[in-house]
C-alpha positions in Angstrom: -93.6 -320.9 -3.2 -92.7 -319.8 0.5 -95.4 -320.7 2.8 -97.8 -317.8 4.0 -96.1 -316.9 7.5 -92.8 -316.2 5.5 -94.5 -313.4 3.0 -94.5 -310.0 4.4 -98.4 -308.5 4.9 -98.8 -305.5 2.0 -100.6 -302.7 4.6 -97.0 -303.5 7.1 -95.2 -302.5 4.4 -96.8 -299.4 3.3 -96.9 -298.5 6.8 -93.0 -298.8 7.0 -92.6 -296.7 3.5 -95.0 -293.9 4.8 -92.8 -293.4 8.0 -89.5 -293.5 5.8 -90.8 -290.8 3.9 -89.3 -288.0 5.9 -85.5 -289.4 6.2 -86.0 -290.3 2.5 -86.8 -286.6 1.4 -84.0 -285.4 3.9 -81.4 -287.4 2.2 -82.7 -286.4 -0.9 -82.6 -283.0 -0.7 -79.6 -282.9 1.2 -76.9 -283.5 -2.0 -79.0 -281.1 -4.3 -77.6 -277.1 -4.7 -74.7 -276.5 -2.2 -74.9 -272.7 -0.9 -73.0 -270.1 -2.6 -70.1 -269.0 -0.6 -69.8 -273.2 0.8 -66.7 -274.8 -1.1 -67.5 -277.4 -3.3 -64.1 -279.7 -3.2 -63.6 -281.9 -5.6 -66.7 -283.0 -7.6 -66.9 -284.8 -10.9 -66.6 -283.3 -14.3 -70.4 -283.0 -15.2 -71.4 -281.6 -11.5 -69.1 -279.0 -12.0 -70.1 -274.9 -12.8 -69.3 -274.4 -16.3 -66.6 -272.2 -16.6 -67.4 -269.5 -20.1 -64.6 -269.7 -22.2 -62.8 -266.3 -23.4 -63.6 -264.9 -26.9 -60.1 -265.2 -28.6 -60.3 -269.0 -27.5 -63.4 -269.4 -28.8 -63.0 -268.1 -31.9 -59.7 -270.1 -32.0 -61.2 -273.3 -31.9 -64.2 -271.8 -34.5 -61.4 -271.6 -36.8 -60.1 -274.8 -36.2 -63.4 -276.4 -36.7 -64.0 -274.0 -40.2 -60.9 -275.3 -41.6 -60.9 -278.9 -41.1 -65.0 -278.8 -42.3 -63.3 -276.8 -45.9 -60.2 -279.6 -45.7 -62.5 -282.7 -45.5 -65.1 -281.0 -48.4 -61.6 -280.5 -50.6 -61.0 -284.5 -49.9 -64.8 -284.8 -50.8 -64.6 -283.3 -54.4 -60.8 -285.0 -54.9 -62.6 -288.4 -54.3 -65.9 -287.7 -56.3 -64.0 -286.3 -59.6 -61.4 -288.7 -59.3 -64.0 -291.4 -59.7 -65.4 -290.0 -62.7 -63.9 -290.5 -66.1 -62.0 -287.8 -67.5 -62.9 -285.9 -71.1 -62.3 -287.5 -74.1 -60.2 -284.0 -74.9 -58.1 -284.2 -71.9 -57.2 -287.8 -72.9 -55.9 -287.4 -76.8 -53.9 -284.0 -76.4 -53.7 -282.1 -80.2 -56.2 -282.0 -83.2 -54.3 -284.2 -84.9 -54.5 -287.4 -82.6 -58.6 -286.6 -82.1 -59.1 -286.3 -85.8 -56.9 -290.1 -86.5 -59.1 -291.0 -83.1 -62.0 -290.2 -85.3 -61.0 -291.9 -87.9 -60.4 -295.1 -86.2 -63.5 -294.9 -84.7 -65.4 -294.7 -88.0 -63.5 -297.9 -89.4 -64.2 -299.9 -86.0 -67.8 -298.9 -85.6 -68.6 -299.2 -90.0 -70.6 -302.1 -91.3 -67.5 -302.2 -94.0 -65.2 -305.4 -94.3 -61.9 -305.0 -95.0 -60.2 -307.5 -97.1 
């Protein structure tokens, strides 16, 4: 702890703050809105005017965004149906194979031995 003569007295400071106050609120107000016709210079990216961009550019890049939103929901449905397994009908092609299918299936899944 610093000895008592060392820490400053609270009202001396307040008293300092309170005649501050003025060059405080002048440098303040100062860097706010510049006038209309005063040049600006350089100033960085999110202090400057924002600039409206021209219709045919805008609905450029609208397109742009519609058709990479439609590409990416293509990739979506690719990747959910290609987890899912496929028909039993688009596996075994003709009748013929599904009906010996079915057959097989009967023999594997009956409660008859075969000796």
């Amino acid at each position: 702890m610093s000895p008592p003569e060392e820490r400053p007295i609270p009202d001396d400071a307040l008293a300092r703050a309170r005649a501050a106050r003025e060059q405080m609120a002048a440098a303040l107000t100062e860097d706010q809105e510049p006038d209309v016709d005063e040049s600006l210079g350089w100033q960085p990216i999110w202090k400057r005017p924002r600039k409206p961009k021209l219709k045919a550019v805008e609905k450029a890049e609208l397109r742009k965004q519609r058709k990479r939103s439609q590409d990416a929901a293509k990739r979506r449905l690719a990747a959910r149906n290609s987890r899912r397994p496929r028909a039993r009908q688009s596996r075994i092609g003709n009748a013929a194979a599904r009906r010996d299918a079915r057959a097989l299936s009967r023999v594997r899944h009956s409660n008859a031995w075969l000796w």
